[in-house]
N, C-alpha and C positions, 0 to 999 in steps of 0.2 A: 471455548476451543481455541480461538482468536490468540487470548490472551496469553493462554498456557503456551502454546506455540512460541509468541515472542519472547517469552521471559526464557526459553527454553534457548532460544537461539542470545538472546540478550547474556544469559549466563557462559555459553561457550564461546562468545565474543571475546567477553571479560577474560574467564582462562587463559584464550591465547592471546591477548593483552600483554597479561602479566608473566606470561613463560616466554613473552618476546618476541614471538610469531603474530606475522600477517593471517588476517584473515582474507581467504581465497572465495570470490562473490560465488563460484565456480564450484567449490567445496562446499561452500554454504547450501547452494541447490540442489548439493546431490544429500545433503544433511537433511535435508525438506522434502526430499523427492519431486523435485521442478524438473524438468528438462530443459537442456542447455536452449533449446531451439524452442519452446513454451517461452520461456522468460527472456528471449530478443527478440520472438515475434511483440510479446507484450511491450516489453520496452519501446522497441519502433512502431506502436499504434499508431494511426493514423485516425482519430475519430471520424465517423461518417457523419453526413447531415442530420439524420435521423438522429444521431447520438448527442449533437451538436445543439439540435431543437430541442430536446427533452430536458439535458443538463440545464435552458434557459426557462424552458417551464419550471423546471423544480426550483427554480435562484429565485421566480414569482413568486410560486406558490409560498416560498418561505419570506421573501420581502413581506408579505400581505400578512400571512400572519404575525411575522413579528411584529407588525403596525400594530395589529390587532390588537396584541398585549403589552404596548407600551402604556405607561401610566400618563394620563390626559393633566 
């Protein structure tokens, strides 16, 4: 779904590329159905602590195993 999405917006990028036109970030959101006020709350995130610990657990958790399967 991921995918298809971007190639979707990847493609209407391109068009208005090449017909000469800006692409509007603003346009683009309402092409996705984002809200204007969804996607500046997101942009101006503030990670909390809790989100801040977690992201450092996962950088371990993957540290450790990629140790794991490096070749000795």
């Amino acid at each position: 779904m991921t995918e298809a999405i971007y190639l979707e917006v990847s493609e209407k990028t391109e068009a208005a590329k090449k017909a000469g036109r800006r692409v509007s970030v603003f346009g683009m959101l309402k092409f996705l159905g984002v809200s204007r006020s969804g996607y500046l709350a997101w942009l101006h995130h503030v990670p909390s602590d809790t989100e801040k610990r977690r992201k450092a657990v996962k950088a371990k958790i993957q540290d450790i195993y990629d140790d794991s399967k490096a070749p000795s």
